[in-house]
C-alpha positions as CSV (number, residue, x, y, z in Angstrom):
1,X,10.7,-28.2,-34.7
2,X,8.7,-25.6,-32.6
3,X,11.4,-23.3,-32.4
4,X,12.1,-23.6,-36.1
5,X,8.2,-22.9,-36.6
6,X,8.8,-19.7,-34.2
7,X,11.8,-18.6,-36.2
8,X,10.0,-18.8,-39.8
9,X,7.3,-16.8,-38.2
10,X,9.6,-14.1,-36.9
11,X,11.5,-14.3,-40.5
12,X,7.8,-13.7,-42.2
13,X,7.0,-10.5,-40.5
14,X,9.3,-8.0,-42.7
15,X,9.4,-5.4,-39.3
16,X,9.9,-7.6,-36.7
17,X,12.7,-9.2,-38.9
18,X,14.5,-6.1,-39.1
19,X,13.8,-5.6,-35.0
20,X,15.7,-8.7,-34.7
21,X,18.6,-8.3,-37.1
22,X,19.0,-4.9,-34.9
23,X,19.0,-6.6,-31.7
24,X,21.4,-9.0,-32.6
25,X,23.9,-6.4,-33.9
26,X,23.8,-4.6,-30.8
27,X,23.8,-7.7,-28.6
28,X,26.7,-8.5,-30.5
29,X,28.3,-4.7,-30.2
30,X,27.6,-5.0,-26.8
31,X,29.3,-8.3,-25.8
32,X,32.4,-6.7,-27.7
33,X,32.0,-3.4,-25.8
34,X,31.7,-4.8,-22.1
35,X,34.8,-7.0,-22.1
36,X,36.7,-4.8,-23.6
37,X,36.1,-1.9,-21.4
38,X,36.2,-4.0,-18.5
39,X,39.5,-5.8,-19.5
40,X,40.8,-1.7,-20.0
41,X,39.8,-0.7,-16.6
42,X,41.1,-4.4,-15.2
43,X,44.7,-3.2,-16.8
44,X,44.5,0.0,-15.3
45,X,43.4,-0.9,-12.1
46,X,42.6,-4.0,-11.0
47,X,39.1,-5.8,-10.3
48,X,38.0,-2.5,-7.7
49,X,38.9,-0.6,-11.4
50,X,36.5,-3.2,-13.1
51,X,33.5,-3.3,-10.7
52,X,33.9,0.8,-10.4
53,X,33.9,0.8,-14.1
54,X,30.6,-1.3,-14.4
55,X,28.8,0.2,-11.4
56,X,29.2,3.7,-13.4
57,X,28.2,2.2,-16.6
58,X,24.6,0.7,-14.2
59,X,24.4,2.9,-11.9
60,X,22.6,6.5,-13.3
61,X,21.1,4.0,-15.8
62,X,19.2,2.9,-13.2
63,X,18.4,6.0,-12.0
64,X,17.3,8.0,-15.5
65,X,16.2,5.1,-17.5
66,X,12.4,5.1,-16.3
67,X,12.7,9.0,-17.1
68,X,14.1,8.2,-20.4
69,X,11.6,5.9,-21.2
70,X,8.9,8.1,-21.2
71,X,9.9,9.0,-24.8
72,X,9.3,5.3,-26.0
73,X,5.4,6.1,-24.9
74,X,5.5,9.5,-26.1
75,X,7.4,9.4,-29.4
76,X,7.5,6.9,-32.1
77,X,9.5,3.9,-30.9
78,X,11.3,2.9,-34.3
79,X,12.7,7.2,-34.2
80,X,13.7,6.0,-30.5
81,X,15.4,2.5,-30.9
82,X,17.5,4.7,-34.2
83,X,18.4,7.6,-31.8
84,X,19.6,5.3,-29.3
85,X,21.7,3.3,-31.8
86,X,23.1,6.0,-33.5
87,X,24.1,7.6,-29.9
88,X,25.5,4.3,-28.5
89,X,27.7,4.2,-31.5
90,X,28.8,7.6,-30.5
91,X,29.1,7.2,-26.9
92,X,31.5,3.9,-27.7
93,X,33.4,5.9,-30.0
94,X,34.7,8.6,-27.2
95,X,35.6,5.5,-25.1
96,X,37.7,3.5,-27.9
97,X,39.5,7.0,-28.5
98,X,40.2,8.2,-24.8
99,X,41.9,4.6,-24.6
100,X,43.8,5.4,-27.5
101,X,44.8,9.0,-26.9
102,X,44.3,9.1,-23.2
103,X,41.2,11.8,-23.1
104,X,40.7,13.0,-19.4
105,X,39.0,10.6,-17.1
106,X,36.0,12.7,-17.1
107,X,35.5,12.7,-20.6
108,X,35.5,8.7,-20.5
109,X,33.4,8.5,-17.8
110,X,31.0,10.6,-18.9
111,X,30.6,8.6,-22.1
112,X,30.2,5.3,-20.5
113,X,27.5,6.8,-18.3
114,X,25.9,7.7,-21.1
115,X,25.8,5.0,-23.1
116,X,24.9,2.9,-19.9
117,X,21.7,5.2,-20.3
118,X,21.2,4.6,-23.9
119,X,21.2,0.9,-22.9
120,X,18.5,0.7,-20.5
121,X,15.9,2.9,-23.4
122,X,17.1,0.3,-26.4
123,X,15.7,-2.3,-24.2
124,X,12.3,-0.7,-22.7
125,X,11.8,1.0,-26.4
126,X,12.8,-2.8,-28.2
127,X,10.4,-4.8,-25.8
128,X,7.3,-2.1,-26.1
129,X,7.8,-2.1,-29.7
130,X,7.5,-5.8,-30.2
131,X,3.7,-5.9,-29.9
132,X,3.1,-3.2,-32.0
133,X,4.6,-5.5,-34.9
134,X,3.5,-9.2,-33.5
135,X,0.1,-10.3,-35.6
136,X,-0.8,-12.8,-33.2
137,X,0.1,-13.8,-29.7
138,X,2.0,-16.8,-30.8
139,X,4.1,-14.6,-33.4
140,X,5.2,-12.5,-30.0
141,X,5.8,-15.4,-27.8
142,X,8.2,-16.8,-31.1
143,X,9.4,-12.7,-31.4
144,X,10.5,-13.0,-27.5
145,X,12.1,-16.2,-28.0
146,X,14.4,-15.0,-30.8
147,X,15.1,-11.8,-29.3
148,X,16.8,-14.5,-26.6
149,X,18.2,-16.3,-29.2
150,X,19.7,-12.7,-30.7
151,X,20.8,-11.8,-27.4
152,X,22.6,-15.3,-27.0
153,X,24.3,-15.3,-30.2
154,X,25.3,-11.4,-29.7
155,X,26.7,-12.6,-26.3
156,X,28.9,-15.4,-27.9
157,X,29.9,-13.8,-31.1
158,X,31.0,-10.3,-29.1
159,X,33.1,-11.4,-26.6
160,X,34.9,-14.1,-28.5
161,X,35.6,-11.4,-31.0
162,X,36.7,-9.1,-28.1
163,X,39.2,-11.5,-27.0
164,X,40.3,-12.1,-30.4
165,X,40.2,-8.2,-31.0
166,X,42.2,-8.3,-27.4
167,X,44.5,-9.9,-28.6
168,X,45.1,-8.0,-31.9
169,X,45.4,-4.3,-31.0
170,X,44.4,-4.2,-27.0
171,X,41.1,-2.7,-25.9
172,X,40.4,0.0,-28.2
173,X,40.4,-2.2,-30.9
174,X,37.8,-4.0,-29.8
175,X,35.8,-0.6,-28.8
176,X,36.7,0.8,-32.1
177,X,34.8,-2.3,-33.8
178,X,31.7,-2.4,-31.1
179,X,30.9,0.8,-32.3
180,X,30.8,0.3,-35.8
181,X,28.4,-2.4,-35.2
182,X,26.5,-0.1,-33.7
183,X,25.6,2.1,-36.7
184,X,24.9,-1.8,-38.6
185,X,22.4,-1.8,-35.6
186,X,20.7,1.9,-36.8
187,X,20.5,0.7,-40.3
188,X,18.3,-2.0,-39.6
189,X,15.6,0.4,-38.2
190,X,15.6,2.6,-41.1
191,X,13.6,0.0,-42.9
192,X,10.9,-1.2,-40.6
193,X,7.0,-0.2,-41.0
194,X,5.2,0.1,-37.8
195,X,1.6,0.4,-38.1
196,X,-0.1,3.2,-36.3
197,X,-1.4,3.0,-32.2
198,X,-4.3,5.2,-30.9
199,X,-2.6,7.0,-28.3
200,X,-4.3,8.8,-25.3
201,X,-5.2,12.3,-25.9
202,X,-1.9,14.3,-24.3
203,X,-2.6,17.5,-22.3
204,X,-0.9,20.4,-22.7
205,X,3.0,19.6,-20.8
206,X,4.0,21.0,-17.8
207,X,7.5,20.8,-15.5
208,X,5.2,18.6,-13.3
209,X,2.9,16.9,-16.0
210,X,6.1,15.7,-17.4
211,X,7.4,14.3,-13.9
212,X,4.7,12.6,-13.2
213,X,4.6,11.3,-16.7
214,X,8.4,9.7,-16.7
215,X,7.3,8.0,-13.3
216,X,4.0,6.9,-14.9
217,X,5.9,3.0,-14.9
218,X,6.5,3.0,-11.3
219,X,3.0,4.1,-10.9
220,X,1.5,1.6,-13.4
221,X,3.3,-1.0,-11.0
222,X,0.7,-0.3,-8.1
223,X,-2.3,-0.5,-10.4
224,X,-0.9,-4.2,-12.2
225,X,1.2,-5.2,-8.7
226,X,1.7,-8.7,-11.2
227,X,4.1,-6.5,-13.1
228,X,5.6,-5.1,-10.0
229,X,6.6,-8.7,-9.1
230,X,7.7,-9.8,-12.4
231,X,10.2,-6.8,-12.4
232,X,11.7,-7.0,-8.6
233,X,12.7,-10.8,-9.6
234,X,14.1,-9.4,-12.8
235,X,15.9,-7.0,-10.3
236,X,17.3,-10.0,-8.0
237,X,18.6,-11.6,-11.0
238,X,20.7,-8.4,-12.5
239,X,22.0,-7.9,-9.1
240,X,23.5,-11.3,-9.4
241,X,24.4,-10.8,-13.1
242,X,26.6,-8.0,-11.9
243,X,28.3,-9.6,-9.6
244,X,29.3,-12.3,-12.2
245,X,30.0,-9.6,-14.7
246,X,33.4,-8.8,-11.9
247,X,33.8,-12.1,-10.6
248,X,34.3,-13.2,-14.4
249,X,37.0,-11.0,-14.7
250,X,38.9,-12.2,-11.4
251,X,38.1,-16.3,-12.1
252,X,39.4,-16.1,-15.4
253,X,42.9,-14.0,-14.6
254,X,43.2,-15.2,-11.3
255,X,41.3,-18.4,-10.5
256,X,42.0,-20.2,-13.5
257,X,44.6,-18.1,-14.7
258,X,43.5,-18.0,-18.5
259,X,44.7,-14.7,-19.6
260,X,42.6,-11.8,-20.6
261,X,41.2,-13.3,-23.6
262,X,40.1,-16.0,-21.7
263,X,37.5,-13.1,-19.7
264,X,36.1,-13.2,-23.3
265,X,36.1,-16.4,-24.0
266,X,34.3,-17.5,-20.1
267,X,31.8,-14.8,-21.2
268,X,30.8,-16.4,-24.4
269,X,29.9,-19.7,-22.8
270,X,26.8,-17.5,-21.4
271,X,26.0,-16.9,-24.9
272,X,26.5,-20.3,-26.4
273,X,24.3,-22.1,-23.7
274,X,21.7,-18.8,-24.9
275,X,21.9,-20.7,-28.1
276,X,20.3,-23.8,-26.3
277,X,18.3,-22.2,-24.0
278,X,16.8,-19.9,-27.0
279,X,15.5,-23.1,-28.9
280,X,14.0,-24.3,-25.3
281,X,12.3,-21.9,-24.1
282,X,10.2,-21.7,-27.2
283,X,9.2,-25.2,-26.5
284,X,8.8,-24.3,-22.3
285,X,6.6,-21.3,-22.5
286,X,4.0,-22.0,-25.7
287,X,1.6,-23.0,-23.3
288,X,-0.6,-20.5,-21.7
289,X,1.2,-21.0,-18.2
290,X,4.5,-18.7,-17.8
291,X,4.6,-19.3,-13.9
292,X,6.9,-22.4,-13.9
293,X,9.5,-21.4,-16.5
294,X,9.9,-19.0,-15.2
295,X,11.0,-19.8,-11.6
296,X,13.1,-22.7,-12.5
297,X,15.0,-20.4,-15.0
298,X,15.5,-18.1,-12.2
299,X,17.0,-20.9,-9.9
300,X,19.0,-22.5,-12.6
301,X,20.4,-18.5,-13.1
302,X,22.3,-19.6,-9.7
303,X,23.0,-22.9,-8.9
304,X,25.7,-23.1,-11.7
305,X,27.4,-19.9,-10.1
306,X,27.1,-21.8,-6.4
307,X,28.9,-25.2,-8.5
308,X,31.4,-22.9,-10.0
309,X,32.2,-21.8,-6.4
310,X,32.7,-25.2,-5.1
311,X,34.4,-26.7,-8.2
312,X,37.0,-24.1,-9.9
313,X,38.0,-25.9,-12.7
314,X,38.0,-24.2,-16.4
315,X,35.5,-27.3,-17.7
316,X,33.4,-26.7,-15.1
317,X,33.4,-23.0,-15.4
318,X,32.5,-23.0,-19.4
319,X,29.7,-25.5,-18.8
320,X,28.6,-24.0,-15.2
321,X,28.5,-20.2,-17.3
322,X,26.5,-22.2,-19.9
323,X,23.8,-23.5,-18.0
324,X,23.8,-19.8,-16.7
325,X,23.4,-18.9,-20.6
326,X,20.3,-21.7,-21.2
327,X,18.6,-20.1,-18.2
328,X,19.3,-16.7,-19.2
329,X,17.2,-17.2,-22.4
330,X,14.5,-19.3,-20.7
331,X,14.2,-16.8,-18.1
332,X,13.9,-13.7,-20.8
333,X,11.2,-15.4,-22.7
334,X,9.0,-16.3,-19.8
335,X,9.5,-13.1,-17.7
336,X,9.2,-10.5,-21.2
337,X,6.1,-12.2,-22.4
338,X,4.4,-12.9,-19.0
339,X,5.1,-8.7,-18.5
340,X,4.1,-8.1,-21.6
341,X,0.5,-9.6,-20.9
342,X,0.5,-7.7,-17.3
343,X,0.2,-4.2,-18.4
344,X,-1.5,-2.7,-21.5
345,X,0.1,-0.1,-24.4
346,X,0.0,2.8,-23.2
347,X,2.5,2.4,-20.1
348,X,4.1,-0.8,-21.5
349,X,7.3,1.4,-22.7
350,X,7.0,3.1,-19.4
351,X,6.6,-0.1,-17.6
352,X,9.7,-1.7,-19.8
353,X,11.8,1.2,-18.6
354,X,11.2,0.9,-14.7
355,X,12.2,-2.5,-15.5
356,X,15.3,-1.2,-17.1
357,X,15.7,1.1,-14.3
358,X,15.8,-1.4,-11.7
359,X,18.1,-4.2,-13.8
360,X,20.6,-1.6,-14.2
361,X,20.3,-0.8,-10.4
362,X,20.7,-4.4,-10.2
363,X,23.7,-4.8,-12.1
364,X,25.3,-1.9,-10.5
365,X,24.8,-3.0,-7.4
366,X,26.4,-6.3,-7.7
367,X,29.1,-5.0,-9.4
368,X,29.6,-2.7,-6.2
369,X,29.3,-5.8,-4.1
370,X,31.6,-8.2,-5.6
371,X,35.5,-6.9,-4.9
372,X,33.8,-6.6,-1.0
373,X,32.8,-10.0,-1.4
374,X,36.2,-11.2,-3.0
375,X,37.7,-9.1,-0.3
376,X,35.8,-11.0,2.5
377,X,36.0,-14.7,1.2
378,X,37.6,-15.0,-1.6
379,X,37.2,-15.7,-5.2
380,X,35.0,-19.0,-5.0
381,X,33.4,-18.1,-1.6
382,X,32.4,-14.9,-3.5
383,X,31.1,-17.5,-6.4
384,X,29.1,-19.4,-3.5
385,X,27.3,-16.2,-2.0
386,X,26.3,-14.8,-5.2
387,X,25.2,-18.1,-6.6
388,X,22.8,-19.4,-3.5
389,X,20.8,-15.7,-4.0
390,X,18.8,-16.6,-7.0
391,X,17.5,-20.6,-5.9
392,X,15.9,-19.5,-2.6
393,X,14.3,-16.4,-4.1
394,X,12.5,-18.7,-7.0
395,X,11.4,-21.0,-3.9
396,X,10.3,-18.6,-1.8
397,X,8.0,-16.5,-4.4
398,X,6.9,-19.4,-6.5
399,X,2.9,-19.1,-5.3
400,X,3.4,-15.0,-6.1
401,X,4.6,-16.3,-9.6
402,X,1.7,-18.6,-10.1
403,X,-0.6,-15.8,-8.9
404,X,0.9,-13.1,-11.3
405,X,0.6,-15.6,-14.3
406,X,-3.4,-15.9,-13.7
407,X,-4.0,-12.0,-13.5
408,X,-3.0,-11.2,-16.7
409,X,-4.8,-7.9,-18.4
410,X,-4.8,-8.6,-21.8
411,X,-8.1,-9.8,-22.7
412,X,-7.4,-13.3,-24.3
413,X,-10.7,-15.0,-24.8
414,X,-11.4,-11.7,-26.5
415,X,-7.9,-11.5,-28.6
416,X,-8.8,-15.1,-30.0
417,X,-12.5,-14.4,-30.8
418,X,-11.1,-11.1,-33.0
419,X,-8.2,-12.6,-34.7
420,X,-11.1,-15.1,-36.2
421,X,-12.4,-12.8,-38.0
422,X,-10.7,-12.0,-41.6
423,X,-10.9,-7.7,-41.4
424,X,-9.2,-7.9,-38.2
425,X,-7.1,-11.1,-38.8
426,X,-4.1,-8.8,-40.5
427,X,-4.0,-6.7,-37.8
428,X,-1.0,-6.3,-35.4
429,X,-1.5,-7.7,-31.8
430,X,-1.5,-4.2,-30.3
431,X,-4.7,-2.8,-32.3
432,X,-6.3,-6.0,-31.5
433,X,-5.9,-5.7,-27.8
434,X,-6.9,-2.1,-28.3
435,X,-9.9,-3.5,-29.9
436,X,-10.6,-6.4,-27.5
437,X,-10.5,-3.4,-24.8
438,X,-13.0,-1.5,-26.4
439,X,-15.6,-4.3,-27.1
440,X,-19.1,-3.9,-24.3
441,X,-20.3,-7.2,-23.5
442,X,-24.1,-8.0,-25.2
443,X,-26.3,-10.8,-24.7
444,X,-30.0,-11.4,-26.6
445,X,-32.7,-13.5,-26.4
446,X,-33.9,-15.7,-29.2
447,X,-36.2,-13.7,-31.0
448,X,-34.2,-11.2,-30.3
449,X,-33.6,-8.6,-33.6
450,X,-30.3,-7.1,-32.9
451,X,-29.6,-5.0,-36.1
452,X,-33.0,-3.4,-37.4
453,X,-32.8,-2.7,-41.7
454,X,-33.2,0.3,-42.2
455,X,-31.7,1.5,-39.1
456,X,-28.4,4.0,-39.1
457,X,-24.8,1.7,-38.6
458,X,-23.7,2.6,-35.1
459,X,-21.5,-0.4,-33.9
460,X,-20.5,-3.7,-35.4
461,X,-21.0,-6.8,-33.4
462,X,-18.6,-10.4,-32.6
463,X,-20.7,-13.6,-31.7
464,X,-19.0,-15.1,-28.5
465,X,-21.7,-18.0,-28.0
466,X,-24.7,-18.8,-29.8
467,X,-26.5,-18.6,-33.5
468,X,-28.1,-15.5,-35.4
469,X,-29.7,-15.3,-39.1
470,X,-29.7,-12.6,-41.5
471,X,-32.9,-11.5,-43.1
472,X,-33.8,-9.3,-45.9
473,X,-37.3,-9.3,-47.7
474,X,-38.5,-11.7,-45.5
475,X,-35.5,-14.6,-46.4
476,X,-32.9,-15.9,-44.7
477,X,-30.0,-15.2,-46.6
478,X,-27.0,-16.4,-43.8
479,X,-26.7,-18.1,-40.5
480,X,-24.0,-17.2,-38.4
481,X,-22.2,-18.4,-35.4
482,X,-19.6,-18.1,-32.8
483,X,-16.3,-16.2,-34.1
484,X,-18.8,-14.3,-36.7
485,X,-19.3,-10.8,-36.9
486,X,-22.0,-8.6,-38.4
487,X,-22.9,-4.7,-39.4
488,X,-19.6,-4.1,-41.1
489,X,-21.4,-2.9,-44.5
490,X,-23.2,0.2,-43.0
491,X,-20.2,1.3,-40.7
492,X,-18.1,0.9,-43.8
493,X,-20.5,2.7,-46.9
494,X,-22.0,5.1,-44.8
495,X,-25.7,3.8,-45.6
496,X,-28.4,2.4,-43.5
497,X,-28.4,-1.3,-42.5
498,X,-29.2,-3.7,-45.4
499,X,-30.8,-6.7,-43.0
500,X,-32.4,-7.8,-40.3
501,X,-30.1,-10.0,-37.7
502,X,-32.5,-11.3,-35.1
503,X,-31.1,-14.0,-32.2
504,X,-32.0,-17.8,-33.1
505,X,-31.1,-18.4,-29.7
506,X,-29.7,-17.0,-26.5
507,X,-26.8,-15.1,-28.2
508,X,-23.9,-13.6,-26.2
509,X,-21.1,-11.6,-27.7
510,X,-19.6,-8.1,-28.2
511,X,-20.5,-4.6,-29.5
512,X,-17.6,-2.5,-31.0
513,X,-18.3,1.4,-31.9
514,X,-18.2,2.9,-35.4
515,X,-15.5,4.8,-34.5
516,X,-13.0,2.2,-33.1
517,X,-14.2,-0.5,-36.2
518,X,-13.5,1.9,-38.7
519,X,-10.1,3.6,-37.1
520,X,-8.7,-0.2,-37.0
521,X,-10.0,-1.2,-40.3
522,X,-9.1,2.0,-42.5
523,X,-5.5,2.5,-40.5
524,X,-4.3,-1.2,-42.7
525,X,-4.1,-1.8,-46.0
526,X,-4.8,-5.6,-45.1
527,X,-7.4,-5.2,-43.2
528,X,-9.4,-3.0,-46.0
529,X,-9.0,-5.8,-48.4
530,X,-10.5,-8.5,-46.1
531,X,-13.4,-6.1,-45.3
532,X,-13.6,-5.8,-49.1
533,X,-14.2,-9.1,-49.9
534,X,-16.5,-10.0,-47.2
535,X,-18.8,-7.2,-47.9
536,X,-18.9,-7.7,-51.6
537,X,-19.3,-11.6,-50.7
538,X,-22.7,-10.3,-48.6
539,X,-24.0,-8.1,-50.7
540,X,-24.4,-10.7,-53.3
541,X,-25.9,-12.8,-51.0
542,X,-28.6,-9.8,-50.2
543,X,-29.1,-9.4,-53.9
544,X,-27.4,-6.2,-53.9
């Protein structure tokens, strides 16, 4: 029921639908794409063709993807996500053709580096983006949980079609069609409405200004260390993943000897246990605490791997890849969200892309490493090493996980004390971090008058704890409490303040300028509105 909750909220948001759709399509596109291009270069030249093929596919990902991702901070991320769409499309295209006509190796090569590239920016720009179009942090939480569920259903429904497409018309068919879905991708962007986010003043760019800029994630990683964790597990995990991306490859030709297709069809049990971990992890990480679904998803990403090893039957390998699947989605959830919360918006592209950066390193490193394990011991030993990484990493860093749970940066108490307040209530979660950033802490005495009539409007102020009254001619036309705010009619009209708001008692709370109040007030439609109403709702009350 939780998840189905998370889904309608996803479904409400008209942006963050579209966001979704996209992902899917391209999750889809790319479960298509990989089996297919790794069943070509498996025909051509074995599993060394296959883990070659993948490790150049990861491997300058990992390298230019925190460069790349400097755009997803720079430009707007909705132009990004349909540039990168639009050239993944492209990029597939070349491949499906050069293994039609036979285009020079180079030619193919080049393309698959490139898209490999475009892969690692969809993500970073996808997961930066989210926040800009969640209204609450529940709506984000549910927006991470179905991009898991996108990317399981994506990684079921591609490579079953690829091994149907396999065996239609061979591997270009099934690139052919991955790149058509592609474009379906690009169209869903061209719809989305992504409300504007004050941006750090830029200075003029430089050779150097824009090096330093592109490594600004790596660099945000010293400053929030919690994030730096968060992504070298990430990094532990995509080693692993590409080392079962090969060793799929090899179990299901030789170990189990179920054809080509059946590479598709082991690589869609990933997805369909997705499905199941999706609707759980909804359910695992609505609680504040990230720390332990985390670290058992991370385990469970290898213990299934480790049984596969031991037991190399086919049932065993579709529900072992499952499990792999369920954990996959669990472990996306946790880990996006709790990064999410580590670092604010101006690096969180950034910060997404070093993450990138280091899962393709990942990936291409364990593609690398798995024909030399398969050399040295074998199919299932190879399934036994790979498998017993993941378990004694989430056991060995579980008390860092804890630790990096509790030092989040976004402000929560704050968050929650803005989002009850109806102007700012509409507003996406972004702005209102931005906002919960900007607000200076206050605290008055009773007896205290805060807001003087009279006086100009310089700042509008949030009760945290404690009671204030509102006077004008000498009555007391309002009480107000915590979760209140006042001074939003002479920041709004431009006129001097209409009451008196002394302290009743001890008061504690926030102060937020003019010039932040009325930037995220006037920048939504929404947000007008419910200032609107409230100030014509006061001024009645004053008589005015």
């Amino acid at each position: 029921m939780r998840f189905l909750g998370a889904l309608r909220q996803v479904m409400a948001n008209r942006s963050l639908r579209k966001l979704e759709l996209g992902w899917l399509m391209a999750m889809a596109a790319d479960g298509a794409y990989l089996v297919s291009l790794l069943v070509f270069a498996y025909e051509v030249g074995g599993v060394l063709a296959a883990g070659l093929v993948a490790t150049f596919r990861s491997l300058p990902a990992g390298l230019l993807t925190p460069l790349s991702s400097a755009f997803a901070d720079r430009f707007s991320r909705a132009r990004v996500l349909l540039v990168v769409h639009l050239g993944r499309a492209s990029m597939v295209g070349i491949v499906a053709v050069g293994a039609v006509t036979g285009l020079p190796l180079p030619i193919v090569l080049g393309a698959v580096v490139a898209e490999g590239i475009l892969l690692g920016l969809h993500r970073a720009t996808t997961l930066s983006l989210m926040p800009a179009l969640a209204r609450a942090p529940e709506e984000l939480v549910a927006g991470n949980a179905v991009i898991s569920l996108g990317e399981a259903v994506g990684g079921m429904v591609g490579p079953v079609a690829a091994g149907l497409l396999l065996m239609l018309g061979g591997p270009s068919l099934g690139l052919g069609v991955a790149a058509i879905a592609y474009v379906a991708a690009a169209s869903m962007v061209l719809s989305m409405e992504v409300a504007a986010v004050r941006r750090p003043a830029a200075a003029p760019a430089t050779a150097s200004s824009r090096l330093r800029e592109a490594f600004a994630g790596f660099r945000a990683l010293r400053r929030y260390p919690s994030a730096g964790l968060v992504i070298g597990l990430f990094g532990a995990q995509t080693l692993v993943r590409g080392a079962l991306t090969v060793l799929i490859v090899a179990t299901a030709v030789e170990l189990l000897g179920l054809g080509q297709s059946g590479v598709g069809y082991l690589t869609s049990a990933i997805g369909a246990g997705g499905l199941l971990g999706a609707v759980v992890a909804i359910t695992l990480v609505a609680g504040r605490s990230l720390s332990t679904p985390f670290a058992v998803s991370l385990a469970l990403w290898g213990l299934p791997i480790l049984l596969l090893g031991v037991a190399p039957f086919g049932v065993v390998a579709f529900v072992a890849l499952g499990v792999v699947g369920a954990a996959n989605a669990a472990l996306d959830v946790s880990g996006f969200t709790l990064l999410q919360r580590c670092v604010p918006n101006d690096v969180r592209g950034r910060v997404f892309g070093a993450l990138e950066g280091v899962a393709a390193l990942g990936i291409a490193s364990g593609a690398a490493l798995a024909p030399l394990l398969v050399e040295m011991a074998g199919i299932g030993g190879a399934l036994m090493i790979t498998g017993a990484v993941l378990p004694v990493t989430a056991i060995v860093t579980y008390p860092l996980i804890r630790r990096a749970d509790a030092a989040a940066v976004v402000p929560h108490r704050e968050v929650a004390l803005l989002r009850q307040i109806p102007m700012f209530a509409p507003l996406p979660l972004t702005i209102i971090e931005q906002l919960a950033q900007s607000l200076d802490s206050v605290r008055f005495d009773t007896g205290d008058r805060i807001i003087e009539e009279g006086a100009p409007g310089d700042a509008f102020y949030v009760i945290a704890d404690g009671t204030v009254e509102i006077v004008h001619d000498r009555r007391r036309v309002a009480t107000l409490g915590s979760g209140d705010g006042f001074g939003e009619i002479a920041l709004l009209t431009d006129r001097p303040r209409t009451a008196n708001v002394v302290a009743l008692e001890p008061m504690e709370g926030h102060r937020l300028s003019r010039d932040a109040f009325l930037e995220a007030v006037t920048g939504s439609s929404h947000s007008v509105i419910a200032a609107d109403v409230l100030m014509t709702r006061r001024l009645a009350e004053l008589g005015q």
